[in-house]
Every structure is written in C-alpha cells, then in structure tokens.
C-alpha positions in Angstrom: 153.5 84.6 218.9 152.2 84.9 222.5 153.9 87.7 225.0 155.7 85.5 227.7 157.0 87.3 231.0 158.6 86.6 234.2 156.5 86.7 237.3 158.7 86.2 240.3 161.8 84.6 241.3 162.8 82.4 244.5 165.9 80.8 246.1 167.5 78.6 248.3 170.3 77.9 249.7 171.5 75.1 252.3 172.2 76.1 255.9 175.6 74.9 256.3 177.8 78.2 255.6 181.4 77.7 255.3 184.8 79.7 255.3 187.6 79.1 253.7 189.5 78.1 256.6 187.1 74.1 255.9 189.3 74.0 252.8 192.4 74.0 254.6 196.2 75.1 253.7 195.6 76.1 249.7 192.4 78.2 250.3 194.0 80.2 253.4 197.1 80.9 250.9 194.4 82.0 248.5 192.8 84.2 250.9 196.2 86.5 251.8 196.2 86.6 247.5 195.6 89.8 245.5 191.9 90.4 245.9 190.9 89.4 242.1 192.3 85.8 243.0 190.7 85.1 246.7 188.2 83.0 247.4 184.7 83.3 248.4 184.2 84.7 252.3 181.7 82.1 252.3 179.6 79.5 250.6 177.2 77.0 251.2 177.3 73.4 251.2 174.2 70.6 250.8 173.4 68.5 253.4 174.6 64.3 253.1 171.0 63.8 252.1 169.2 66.7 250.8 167.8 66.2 247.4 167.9 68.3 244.2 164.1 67.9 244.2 163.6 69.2 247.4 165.9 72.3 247.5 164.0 72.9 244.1 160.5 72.4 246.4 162.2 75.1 249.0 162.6 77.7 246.5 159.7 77.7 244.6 157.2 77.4 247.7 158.8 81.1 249.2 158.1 82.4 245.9 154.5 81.2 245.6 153.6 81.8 249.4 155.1 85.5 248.2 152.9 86.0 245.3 150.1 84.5 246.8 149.7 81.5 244.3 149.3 77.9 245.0 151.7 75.6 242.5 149.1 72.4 242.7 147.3 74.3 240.2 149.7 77.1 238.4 152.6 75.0 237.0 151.4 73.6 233.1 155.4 73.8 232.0 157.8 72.1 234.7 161.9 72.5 233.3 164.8 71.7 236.2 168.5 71.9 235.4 170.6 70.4 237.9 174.2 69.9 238.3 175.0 66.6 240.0 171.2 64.5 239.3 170.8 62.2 242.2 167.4 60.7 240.2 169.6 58.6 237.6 166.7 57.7 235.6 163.9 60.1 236.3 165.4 63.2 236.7 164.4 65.6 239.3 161.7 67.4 237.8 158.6 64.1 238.4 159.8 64.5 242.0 159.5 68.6 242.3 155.9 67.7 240.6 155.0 65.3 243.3 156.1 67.1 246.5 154.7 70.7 245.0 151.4 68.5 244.5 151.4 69.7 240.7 150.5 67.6 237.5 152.2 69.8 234.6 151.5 68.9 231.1 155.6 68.9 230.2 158.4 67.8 232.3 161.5 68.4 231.0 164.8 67.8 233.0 167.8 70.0 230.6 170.9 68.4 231.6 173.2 70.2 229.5 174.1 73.9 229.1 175.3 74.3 232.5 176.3 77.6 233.7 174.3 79.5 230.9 171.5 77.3 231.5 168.8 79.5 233.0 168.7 82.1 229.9 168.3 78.8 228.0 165.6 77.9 230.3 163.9 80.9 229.6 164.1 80.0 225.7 162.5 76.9 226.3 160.0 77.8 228.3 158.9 81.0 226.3 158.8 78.4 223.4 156.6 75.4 224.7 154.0 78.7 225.7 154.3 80.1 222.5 153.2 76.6 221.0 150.1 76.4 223.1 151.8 73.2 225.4 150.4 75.3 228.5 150.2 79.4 230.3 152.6 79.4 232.9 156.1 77.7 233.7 158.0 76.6 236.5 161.7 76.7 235.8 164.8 75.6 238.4 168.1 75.7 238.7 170.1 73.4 241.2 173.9 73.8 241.8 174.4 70.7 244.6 178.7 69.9 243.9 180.2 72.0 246.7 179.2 69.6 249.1 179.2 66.6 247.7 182.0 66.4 245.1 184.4 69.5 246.2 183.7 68.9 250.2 185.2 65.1 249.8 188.7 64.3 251.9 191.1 64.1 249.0 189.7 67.1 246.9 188.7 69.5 249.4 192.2 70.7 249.8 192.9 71.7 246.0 193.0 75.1 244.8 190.2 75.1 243.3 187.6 73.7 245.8 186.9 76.2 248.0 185.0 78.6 244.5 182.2 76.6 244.4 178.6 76.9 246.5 175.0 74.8 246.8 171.9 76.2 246.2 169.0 76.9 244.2 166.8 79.5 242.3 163.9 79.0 240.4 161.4 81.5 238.4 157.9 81.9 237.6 156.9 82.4 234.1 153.3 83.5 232.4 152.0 84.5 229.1 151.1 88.0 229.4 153.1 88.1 232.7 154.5 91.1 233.7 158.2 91.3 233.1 158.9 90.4 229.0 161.4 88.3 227.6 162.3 90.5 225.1 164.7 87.8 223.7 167.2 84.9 224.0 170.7 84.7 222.0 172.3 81.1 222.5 175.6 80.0 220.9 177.0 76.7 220.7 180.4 75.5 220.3 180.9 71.5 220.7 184.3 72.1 220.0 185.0 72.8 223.6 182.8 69.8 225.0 185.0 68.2 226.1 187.8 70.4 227.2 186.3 69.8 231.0 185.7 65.9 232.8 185.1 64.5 235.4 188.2 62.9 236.8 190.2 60.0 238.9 193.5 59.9 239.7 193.6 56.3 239.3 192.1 56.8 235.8 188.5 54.9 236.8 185.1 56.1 235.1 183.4 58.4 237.6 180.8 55.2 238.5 183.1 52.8 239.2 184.1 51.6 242.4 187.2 51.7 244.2 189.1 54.6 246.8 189.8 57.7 245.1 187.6 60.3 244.8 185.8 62.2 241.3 187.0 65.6 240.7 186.1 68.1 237.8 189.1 69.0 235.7 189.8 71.7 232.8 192.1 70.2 230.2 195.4 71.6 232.0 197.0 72.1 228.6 194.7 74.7 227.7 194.2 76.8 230.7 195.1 80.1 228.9 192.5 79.7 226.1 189.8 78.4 228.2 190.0 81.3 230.2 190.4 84.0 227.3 186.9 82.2 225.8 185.1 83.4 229.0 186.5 86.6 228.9 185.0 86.6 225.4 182.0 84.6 225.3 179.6 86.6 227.9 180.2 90.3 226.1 179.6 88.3 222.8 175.7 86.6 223.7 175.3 89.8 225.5 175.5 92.0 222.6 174.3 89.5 220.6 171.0 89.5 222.4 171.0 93.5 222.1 171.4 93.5 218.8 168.1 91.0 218.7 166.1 94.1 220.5 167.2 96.9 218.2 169.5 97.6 221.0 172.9 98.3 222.5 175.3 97.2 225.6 174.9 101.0 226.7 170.6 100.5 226.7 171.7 98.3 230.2 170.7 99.0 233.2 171.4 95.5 234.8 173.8 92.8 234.3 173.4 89.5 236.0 175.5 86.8 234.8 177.2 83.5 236.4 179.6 83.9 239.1 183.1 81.4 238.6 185.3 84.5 239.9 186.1 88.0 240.4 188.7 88.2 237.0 185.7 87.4 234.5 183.1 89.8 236.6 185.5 92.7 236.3 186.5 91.5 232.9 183.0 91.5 231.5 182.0 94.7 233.3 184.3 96.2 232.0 184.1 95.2 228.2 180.4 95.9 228.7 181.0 99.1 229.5 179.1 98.6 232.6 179.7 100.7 236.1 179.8 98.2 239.2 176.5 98.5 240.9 175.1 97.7 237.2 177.2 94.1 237.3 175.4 92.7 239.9 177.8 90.7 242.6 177.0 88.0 244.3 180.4 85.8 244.7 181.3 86.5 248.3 178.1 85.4 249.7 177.6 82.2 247.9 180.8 81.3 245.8 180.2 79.8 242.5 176.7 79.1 241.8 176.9 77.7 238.3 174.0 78.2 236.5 172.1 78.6 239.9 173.8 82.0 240.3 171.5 84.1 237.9 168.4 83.3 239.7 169.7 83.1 243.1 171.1 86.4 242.9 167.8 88.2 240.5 166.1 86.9 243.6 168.1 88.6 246.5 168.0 91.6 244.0 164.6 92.0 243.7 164.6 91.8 247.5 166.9 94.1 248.2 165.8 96.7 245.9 169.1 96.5 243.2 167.0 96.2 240.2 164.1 98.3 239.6 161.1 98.8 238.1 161.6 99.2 234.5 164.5 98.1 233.9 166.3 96.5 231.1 167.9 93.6 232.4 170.5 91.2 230.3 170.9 87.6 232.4 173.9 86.0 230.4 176.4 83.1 231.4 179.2 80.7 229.7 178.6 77.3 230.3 181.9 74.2 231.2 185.1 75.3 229.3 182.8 77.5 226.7 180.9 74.7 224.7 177.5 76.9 225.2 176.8 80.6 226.3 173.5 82.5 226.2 171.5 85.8 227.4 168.6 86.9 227.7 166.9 90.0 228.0 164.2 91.1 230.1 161.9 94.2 231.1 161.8 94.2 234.8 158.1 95.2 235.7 157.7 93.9 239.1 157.5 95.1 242.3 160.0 94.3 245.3 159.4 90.8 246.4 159.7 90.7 250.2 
C-alpha cells in the first residue's frame, strides 16, 4: 500500500457578503438570541450565474499558483462534490478538467455524503492511488445553496435561511506527499436518508414547474433526535478514526469539522475533550459551509498560522439528518501557505 499525503489546500468564496439584516424580520430576532442560537455575522452568497465548475477552477488555481505547480499536467485523479449540480448530466468535474486545461485518468463527481464528504474524499482518493489509477489527486468541495435556494423571495425569511454560506475548498493530494492520511473511519446509516427533502409547499417535485419556491426540510417530527445524532455522530467517527491509529481523542492537536451551528461545535468540543483554539471556528465568517467548510477553513488555517507543523489533525463531519459521518486523520507537515 502506497503512502498518500496532502499537499496543499485552496478556497474560494463568492464576493457578495451578506448580514443578517438581507434575511429580514426572523434572522434580526435571531441575532438579539442567546449567542449559541444567533446567526452567522456574515456569509456569502453565489452570484445568479457562477458555476460550481468555476468556483472549483478559483480555488484550486490559488493553490497551484501557491505551490508553484501547473494542474494541465499534475491532476491524474479528479473527485468534485457539490451541493446543488448545475451540470445535470455531466457533473461538474469534465468541466473543472476543461477550464484547468487537465486530462485526468478518473473523474469522479460523489454526489452523496454531503457534509462529511471531504474526509470521504480523502478515502477515495487515497484508494484509487493505492490501486495504481494515477500519483496525484485533485479533490473539491462546492457548497453553492445560500444563494440560490435560501436567497429566494418566499424562503429567505425563514428561520433557518440566514445559517447557510457559498463557497469552495479544494486539496491537493500525492503519494509520498508530505502531510499522511493516517486514516479514514466512515459510518453509514440509511436509516436516516430520508429524514431531510427537498420541499414545496404546494407539494410539487422539486423540477416541476409552477410558483412556489424548493426549500430543504428536516422531518419536523423528529427534530429532537436529529439533533441528538449530531451531537453524537462526530465524537463517535472521531474516536473511531483514533482508535484506527493506535490512538486517542487526547493525541489531538486539531479539530476541524463541518460548521451547521454554534450548539454542535461547543457540543463536540467539549465531548472531545478539546480546548477552543483546538476546535477550529469558522461559522461567523462564512455560515454554514456544508461539506465545503473543512477545506475552506484547513485553508485559511494554514494561512493564518492555527495549525502547525506536526500536528495531528482529525477533519470529521455528519452528513443531511445523520445518514453518513466520517473522519479522517492527518499529519500536518507543511509549511504556511501564504
């Protein structure tokens, strides 16, 4: 079995910054709320046309330019999640190939596993380089709803519209490359599936025309339960994954996990064991990434000099109302990408 590490992260988010005061009466109630139930400050929102494929482009071109790689000829392994696909048919990732000028040998587009999806990715990817299918891989996550879905007339001024954000963050993976996966615990539970939908009030299939609007909607009778499965689902893969490496919660030196709101941070910190600057916090700046939010925020990290060399770093998430959850664990052996 081939060593596979991580290279380098990148990110991307859209220009258009918003506050909460867009989402109108329901998020400004919010926002005079205990702090553990506020809103974001802020979050960003996609442009009416910007394309999966080329906030995925955006991302992964600052991280190349940074380490000095050109993708036409470093990409074998191409893997994209993203949220909302606006390729119906082709999936995103045949575009990110085109307008990065690359020809990888395997294009996958993963649409399931959502919020949990980029330690996934990082299973995949490790696997299709352990199998010989290529060296290096390009993977991407895209979180593109906030703008499109939960910016829309009739939905923008529920409760819960004002949590989620757009953007992107991708990652850079090599055999032999410098920062090892050390491992990858997943855990399905179809049960859940379909505990969340999307939604119209006059009943219609998402695709169908006519004047209401889609919304995304937990099954309302179990609220309680789907909320005390995240609570338990991210301290489960992340011990799970630590028990993989011969180690413990306590070996941690970094958490990074999805970001749907300040209870199940604070709730998994402190399972975990974990002391706040280990938890790593990116919810007021962007809102709710979905599964964009591990990569966006190992990314600005990195950056900013929160993780450091030699660290043990856990990257863990739930995905939808708890149907999959996953972490992975890496040893952080790069430098500060500026």
């Amino acid at each position: 079995m081939r060593d596979v590490g991580i290279v380098g992260f990148g990110s991307y988010v859209p220009e258009r910054r918003l506050g909460v005061e867009f989402f109108g009466d329901a998020a400004a109630a919010q926002a005079t709320s205990t702090a553990l139930m506020r809103p974001p400050r802020f979050r960003h929102h996609v442009a009416p046309d910007e394309r999966a494929a080329e906030m995925i482009e955006r991302a992964a071109r600052a991280m190349f330019d940074r380490l000095a790689l050109s993708p036409e000829d470093n990409v074998d392994i191409l893997l994209t999640n993203v949220l909302l696909p606006d390729a119906l048919f082709t999936g995103s990732g045949a575009e990110v190939a085109s307008l990065l000028g690359c020809r990888p040998k395997v294009i996958l587009d993963l649409h399931n596993t959502g919020c949990a999806s980029f330690p996934y990715l990082l299973k995949l990817a490790k696997l299709l380089i352990d199998s010989g299918e290529g060296d290096t891989a390009l993977i991407a996550n895209v979180q593109n709803s906030a703008g499109q879905i939960f910016a829309q007339d009739q939905v923008r001024g529920r409760g819960h519209a004002s949590t989620p954000g757009d953007g992107c963050g991708v990652a850079y993976l090599t055999a032999g490359g410098p920062s090892p996966i050390l491992g990858v615990f997943t855990k399905n539970s179809p049960e859940y599936a379909r505990d969340v939908r999307p939604v119209r009030p006059d009943g219609r299939k998402y695709w169908e025309p006519g004047d209401s609007e889609v919304d995304v909607e937990f099954d309302r009778e179990l609220g309680a339960e789907i909320i005390a499965r995240g609570n338990r689902l991210v301290p489960e893969v992340v011990s799970g994954v630590c028990d993989t490496a011969g180690i413990t919660p306590d070996d941690i030196d970094i958490l990074v996990t999805n970001q749907p709101n300040r209870i199940f941070l604070q709730n998994w910190s402190k399972d975990l064991g974990l002391k706040s600057h280990q938890h790593l916090d990116t919810f007021d700046l962007f809102g709710n990434l979905y599964g964009a939010a591990a990569p966006i925020t190992m990314d600005h990290a990195i950056r900013d000099g929160s993780i450091d060399h030699g660290d043990l770093v856990v990257i863990a998430g739930f995905a939808h109302a708890g149907d999959f959850a996953a972490a992975g664990l890496v040893h952080w052996h790069g430098a500060a990408q500026h």
